[in-house]
C-alpha positions in Angstrom: 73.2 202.6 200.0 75.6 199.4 199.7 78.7 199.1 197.4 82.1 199.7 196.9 83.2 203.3 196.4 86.5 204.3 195.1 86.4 207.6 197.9 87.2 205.0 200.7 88.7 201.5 201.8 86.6 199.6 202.9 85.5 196.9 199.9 81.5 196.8 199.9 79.8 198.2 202.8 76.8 200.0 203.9 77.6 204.0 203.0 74.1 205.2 204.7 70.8 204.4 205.6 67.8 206.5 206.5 66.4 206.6 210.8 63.6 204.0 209.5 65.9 201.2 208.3 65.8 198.8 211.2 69.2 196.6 211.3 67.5 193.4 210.4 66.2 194.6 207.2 69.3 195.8 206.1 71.4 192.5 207.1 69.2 190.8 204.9 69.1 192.7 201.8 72.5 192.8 202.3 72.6 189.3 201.9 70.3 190.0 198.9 72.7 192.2 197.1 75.9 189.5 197.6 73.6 186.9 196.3 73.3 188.2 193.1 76.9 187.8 192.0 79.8 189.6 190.4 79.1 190.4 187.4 81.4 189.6 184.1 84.0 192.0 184.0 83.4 194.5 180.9 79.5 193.8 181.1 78.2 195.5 184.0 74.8 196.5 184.1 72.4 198.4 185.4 69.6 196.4 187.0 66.4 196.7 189.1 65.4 194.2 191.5 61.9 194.1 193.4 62.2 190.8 196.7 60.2 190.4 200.2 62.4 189.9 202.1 61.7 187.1 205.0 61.2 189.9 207.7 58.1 190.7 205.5 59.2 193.4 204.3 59.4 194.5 200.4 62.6 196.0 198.9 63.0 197.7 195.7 66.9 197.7 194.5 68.9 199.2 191.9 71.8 198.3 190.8 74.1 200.7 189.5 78.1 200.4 187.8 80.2 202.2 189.7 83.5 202.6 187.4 86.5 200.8 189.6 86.3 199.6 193.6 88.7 201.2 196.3 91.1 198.9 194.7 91.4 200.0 190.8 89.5 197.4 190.2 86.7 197.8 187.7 83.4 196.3 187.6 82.0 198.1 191.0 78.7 197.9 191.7 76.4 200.4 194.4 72.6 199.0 195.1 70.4 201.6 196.6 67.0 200.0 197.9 63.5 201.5 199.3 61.7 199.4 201.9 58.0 199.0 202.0 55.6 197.6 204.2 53.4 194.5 202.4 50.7 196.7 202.9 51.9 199.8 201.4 52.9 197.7 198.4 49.5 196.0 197.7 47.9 199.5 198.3 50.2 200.5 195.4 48.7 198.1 193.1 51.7 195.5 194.3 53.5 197.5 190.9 57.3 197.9 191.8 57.8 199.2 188.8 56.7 203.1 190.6 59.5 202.5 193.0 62.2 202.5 190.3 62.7 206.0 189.7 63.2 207.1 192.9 66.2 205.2 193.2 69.5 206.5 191.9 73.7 205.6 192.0 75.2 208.8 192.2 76.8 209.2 195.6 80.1 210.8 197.2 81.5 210.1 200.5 79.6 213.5 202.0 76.5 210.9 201.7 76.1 209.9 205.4 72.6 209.4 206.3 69.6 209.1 203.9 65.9 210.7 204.4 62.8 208.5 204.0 61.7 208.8 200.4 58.5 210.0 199.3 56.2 208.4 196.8 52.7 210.5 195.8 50.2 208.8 194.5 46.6 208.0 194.3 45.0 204.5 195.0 44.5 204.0 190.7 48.2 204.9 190.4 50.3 202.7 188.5 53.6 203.3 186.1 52.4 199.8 183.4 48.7 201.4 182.3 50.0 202.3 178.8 52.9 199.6 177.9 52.0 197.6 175.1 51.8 193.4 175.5 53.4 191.2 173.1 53.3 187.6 172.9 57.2 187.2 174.5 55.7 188.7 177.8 52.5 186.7 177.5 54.4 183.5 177.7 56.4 184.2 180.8 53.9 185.7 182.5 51.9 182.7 181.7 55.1 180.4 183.2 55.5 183.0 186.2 51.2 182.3 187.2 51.6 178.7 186.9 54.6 178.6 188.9 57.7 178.7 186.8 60.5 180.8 188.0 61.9 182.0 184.5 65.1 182.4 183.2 65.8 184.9 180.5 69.1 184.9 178.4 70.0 188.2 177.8 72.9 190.8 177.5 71.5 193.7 179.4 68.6 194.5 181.7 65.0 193.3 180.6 63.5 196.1 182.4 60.9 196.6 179.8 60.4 193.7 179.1 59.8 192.8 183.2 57.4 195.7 183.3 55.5 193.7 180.6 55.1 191.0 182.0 54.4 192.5 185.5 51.5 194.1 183.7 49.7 190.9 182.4 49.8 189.2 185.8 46.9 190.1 188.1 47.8 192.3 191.1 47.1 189.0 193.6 49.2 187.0 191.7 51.8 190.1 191.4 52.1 190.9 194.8 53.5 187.5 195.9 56.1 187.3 192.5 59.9 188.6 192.8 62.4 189.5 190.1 65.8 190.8 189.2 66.3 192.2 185.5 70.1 191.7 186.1 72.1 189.0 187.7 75.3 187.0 187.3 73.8 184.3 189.8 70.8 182.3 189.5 68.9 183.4 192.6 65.3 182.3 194.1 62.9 184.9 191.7 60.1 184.3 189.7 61.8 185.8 186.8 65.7 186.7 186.6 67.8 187.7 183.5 71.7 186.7 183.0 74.3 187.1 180.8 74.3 183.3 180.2 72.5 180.2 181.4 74.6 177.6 184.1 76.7 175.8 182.6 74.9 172.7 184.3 71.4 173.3 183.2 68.3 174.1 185.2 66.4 172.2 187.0 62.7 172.9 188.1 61.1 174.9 188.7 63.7 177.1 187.1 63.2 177.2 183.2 64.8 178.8 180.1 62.5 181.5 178.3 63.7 179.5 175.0 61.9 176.8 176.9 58.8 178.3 177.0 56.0 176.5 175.0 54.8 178.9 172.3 51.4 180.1 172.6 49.7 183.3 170.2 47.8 184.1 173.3 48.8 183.2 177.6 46.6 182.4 179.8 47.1 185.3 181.6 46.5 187.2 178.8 43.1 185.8 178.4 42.4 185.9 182.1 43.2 189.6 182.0 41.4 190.6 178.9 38.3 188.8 180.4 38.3 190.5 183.2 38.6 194.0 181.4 36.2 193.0 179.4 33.7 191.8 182.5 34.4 195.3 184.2 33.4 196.9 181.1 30.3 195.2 180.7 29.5 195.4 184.0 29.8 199.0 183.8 27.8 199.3 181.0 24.9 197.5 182.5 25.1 199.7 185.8 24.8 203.2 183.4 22.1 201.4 181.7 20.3 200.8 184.6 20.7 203.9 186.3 19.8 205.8 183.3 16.7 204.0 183.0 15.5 204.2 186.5 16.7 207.7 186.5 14.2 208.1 183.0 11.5 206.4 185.0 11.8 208.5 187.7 11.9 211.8 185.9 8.5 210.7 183.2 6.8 209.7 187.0 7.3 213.0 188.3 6.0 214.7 185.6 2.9 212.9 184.9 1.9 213.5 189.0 2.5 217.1 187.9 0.2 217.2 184.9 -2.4 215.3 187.0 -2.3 218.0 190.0 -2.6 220.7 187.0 
């Protein structure tokens, strides 16, 4: 946990960390947090953030309002962030989105340490398996595969709408892609959203979602759908064959028994 809490004086700090954390990992997200601004005052947000860090290491971050800083100030923010191997991640389906509701902003200065948090699921798990796909997220995530790092205009979180686009990309392309659904600072992800645009422009490969060329169908769209549609097929033509060896073998067995007879 990182903010600034109104139960102390010390501005942002570290409140706790769990025994796991090593001290490099949380310099740098550290770091990470500071880089993403101060938000305008009167339009803090909640956000979710999912980086690698350059240790290697993933981190999933929310962001959470905090009411006023030790100051009076308002506009505080408190990030709370899971670390994860690179393995760990991919063996997840490289889906950050089944990190986000294990992270939380309520804390109290009797918060001193944290325990390792505990995420059950099987190898097929994944929290995007029944969000629908529209065209908006088809065009980013087409931008995002090619290369873009996109910029969304927008006056709260696009969580759902990252979570849509997170779906359409394939999980190799996925596991090497960052974003931050909220951010007063244009920072180095694939996809970011802010309350407004620089005021000087972006410049590649950072481009405006009204940018985007429009398309009734991304590539990554069609790449995924083919691919559904090859696994389907392909495990058509498996049952097919297995049902008709298993046929064959069955009618063979029988006729040796009516010749024995």
């Amino acid at each position: 946990m990182y903010g600034s809490f109104a139960f102390w004086d010390r501005g942002y700090d570290v409140l706790a960390k769990s025994p796991g954390c090593r001290s490099e990992w949380v310099a740098e997200w550290v770091a990470a947090c500071r880089s993403l601004g101060e938000q305008p005052r009167g339009k803090a947000r909640r956000g979710f953030c999912a980086q690698r860090l350059r240790c290697g290491v993933w981190i999933f971050v929310g962001v959470f309002p905090a009411g006023c800083d030790d100051q009076g100030r308002p506009g505080a923010l408190v990030f709370h962030a899971l670390f994860a191997s690179d393995r760990d991640f991919r063996g997840l389906g490289a889906d950050p989105f089944l990190f986000e509701p294990l992270l939380r902003g309520d804390w109290d200065g009797a918060t001193t340490s944290l325990t390792p948090a505990l995420l059950f699921c099987n190898r097929a798990a994944t929290s995007m398996v029944k969000t629908p796909i529209g065209v908006r997220a088809g065009r980013i995530a087409d931008a995002v595969a090619r290369g873009a790092k996109v910029v969304v205009e927008a006056d709260a979180a696009i969580d759902e709408l990252a979570r849509h686009v997170w779906r359409v990309l394939p999980k190799r392309v996925r596991a090497h892609k960052t974003f931050a659904t909220w951010s007063a600072r244009l920072g180095a992800f694939d996809l970011i959203a802010m309350p407004r645009l620089p005021s000087d422009g972006l410049r590649r490969p950072w481009v405006a979602e009204s940018e985007l060329p429009l398309k009734t169908a991304s590539t990554a769209i069609r790449k995924g759908a083919v691919g559904v549609r090859r696994r389907m097929v392909k495990r058509v033509r498996f049952a097919s064959l297995f049902a008709r060896a298993s046929a064959r073998m069955l009618w063979s067995a029988f006729a040796a028994s009516r010749r024995r007879v």
